[in-house]
N, C-alpha and C positions, 0 to 999 in steps of 0.2 A: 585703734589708731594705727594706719600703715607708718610702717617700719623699717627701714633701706640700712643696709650694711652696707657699704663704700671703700674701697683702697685702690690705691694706684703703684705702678714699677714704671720708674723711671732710666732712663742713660744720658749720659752726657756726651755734646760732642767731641769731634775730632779735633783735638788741641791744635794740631799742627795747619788746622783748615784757617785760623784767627787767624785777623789779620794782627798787624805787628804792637797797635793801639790797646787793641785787645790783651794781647798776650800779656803786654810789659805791666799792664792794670791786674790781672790776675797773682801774676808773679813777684812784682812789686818788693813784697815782704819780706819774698823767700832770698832775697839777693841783700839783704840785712843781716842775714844770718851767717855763722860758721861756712865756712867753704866747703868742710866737709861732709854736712849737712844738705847743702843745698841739692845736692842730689836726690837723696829722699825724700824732702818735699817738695819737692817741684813733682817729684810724682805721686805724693798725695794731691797734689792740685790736679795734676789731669784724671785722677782717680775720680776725684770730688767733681767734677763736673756735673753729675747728674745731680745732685744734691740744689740747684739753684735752674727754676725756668730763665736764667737771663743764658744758662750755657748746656742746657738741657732739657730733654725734650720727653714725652709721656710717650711710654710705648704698648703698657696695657690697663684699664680701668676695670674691674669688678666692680658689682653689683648686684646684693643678694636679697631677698624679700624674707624679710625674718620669720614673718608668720608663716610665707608658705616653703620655703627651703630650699627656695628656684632663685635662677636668676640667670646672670650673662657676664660674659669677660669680652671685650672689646679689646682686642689684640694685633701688633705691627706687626703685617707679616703680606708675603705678597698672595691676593685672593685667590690668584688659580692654580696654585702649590697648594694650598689650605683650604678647602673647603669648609665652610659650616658643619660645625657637627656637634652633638650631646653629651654631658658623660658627669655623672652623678647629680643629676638636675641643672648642670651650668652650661651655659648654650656659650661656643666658643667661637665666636666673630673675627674673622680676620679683617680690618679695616685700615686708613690712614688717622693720623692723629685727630686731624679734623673732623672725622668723622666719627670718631671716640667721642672727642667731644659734645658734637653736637646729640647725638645719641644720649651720652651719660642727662646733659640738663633738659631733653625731652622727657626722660624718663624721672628725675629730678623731680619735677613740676608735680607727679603725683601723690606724691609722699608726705610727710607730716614729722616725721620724726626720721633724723640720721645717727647712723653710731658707725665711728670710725676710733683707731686706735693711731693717738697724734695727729688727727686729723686735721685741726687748727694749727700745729707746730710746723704741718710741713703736707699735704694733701688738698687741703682747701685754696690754700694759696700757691700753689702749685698749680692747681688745674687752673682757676681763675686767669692768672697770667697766662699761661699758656692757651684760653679761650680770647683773650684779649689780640693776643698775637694775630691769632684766628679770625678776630670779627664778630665774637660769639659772644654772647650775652647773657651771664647766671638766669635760670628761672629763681633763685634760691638764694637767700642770704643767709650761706653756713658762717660765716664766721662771729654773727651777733650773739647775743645772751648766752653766754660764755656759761655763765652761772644757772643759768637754768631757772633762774626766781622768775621772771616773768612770762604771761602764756598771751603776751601783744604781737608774736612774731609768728610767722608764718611757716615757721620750720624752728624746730627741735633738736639741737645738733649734740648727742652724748660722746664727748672723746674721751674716751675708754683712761687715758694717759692722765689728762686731767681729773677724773673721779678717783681713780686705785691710787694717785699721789698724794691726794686731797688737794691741787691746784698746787702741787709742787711744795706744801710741809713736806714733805720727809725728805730726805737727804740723798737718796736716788729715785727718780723716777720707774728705772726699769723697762725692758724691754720688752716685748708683745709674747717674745720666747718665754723673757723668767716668769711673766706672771701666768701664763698658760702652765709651766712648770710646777708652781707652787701649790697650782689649784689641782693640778694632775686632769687637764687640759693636753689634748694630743698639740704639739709644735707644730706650724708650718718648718720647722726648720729641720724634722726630723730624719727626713732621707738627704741631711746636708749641704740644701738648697736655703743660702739666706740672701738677702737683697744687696748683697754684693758681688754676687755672683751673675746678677740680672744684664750687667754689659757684656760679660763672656758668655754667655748665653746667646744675645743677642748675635755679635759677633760671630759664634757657630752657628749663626741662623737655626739655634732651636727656640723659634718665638711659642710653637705649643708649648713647649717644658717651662717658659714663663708665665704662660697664660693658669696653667695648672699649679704654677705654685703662688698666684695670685689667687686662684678660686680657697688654695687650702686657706691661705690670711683670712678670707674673710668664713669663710666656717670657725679658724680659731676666733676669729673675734666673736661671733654669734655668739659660741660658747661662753666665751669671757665676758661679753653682753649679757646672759644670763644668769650667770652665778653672779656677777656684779649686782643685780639687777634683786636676786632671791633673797641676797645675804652680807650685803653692803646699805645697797640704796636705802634711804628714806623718801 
């Protein structure tokens, strides 16, 4: 059964670009609070922006073939600064959003089974919007059979978040870090790069150093796909 590993790095846009409609709807809450306060989160709000496709935009998609250990990063960066190039089996694409996507659910359509980690909490519905935006249309309905009980669907979606929680029994979920950690699983986060760092990144126009710390996510996941898979699963 092919097997597709899946994640995305998101940014959010330029607060100051909304218009005024905008702005007062995001902010809204924060002008409830303490005065002294409202400094701070007003700039978690512009932090948070990439956190939601209504104010944020995908700027690289991974995708790995689990059986064969290949795959690709579809990355925002300008084509003729960036060239195509290779580098531990992930072929690293410079492209526009739109063409991210239309690329990710071309390659989508061959697959059978997905594993992504929170991939329903916040990736599935992420790219879908942001395809919609586009004009672009899932080959793929990840978000169905959540549970995994029935084989009437056409796609297979294992989120790594949902299985190691047990659908959220336990009292934390956990991070893609801690459970890589526990299992003694190499981090994506280990040389200090975590997905909050992916707008400053951006911003220094290093889109390769995003695209490569996208390829590590989805190698940790593969990992943690498999130990999950050896020594959890039924």
């Amino acid at each position: 059964m092919s097997t597709l590993i899946f994640d995305i790095e998101t940014v959010g846009e330029d607060f100051d670009s909304f218009d005024e409609t905008t702005q007062a709807s995001l902010t809204r809450w924060v002008r409830r609070e303490p005065l002294a306060e409202q400094e701070r989160l007003l700039g978690e709000v512009k932090n948070g922006l990439g956190l939601s496709p209504l104010t944020g935009r995908i700027v690289a998609i991974g995708v790995l073939d689990e059986e064969k250990g290949k795959g690709a990063v579809y990355f925002d960066a300008p084509k003729g600064d960036f060239p195509e190039r290779e580098e531990n089996g992930m072929k690293l694409k410079p492209m526009s959003e739109k063409e991210m996507l239309e690329n990710f659910w071309r390659g989508v359509a061959e697959y059978e089974t997905f594993i992504s980690f929170n991939g329903r909490g916040f990736d599935v519905p992420f790219l879908m919007v942001r395809s919609a935006v586009h004009g672009i249309r899932p080959t793929k309905d990840l978000m169905s059979n959540r549970y995994l009980e029935s084989q009437d669907y056409d796609a297979r979606h294992i989120d790594l978040m949902d299985q190691l929680s047990f659908y959220g029994a336990v009292r934390r979920k956990g991070s893609l870090h801690m459970w890589c950690r526990v299992f003694g699983i190499e981090s994506p986060k280990a040389d200090g790069v975590s997905g909050a760092d992916i707008k400053r990144l951006f911003d220094e126009a290093r889109f390769e150093d995003i695209a490569r710390y996208n390829a590590k996510d989805l190698f940790a996941t593969r990992d943690l796909y498999r130990h999950w898979r050896k020594n959890v699963a039924f």
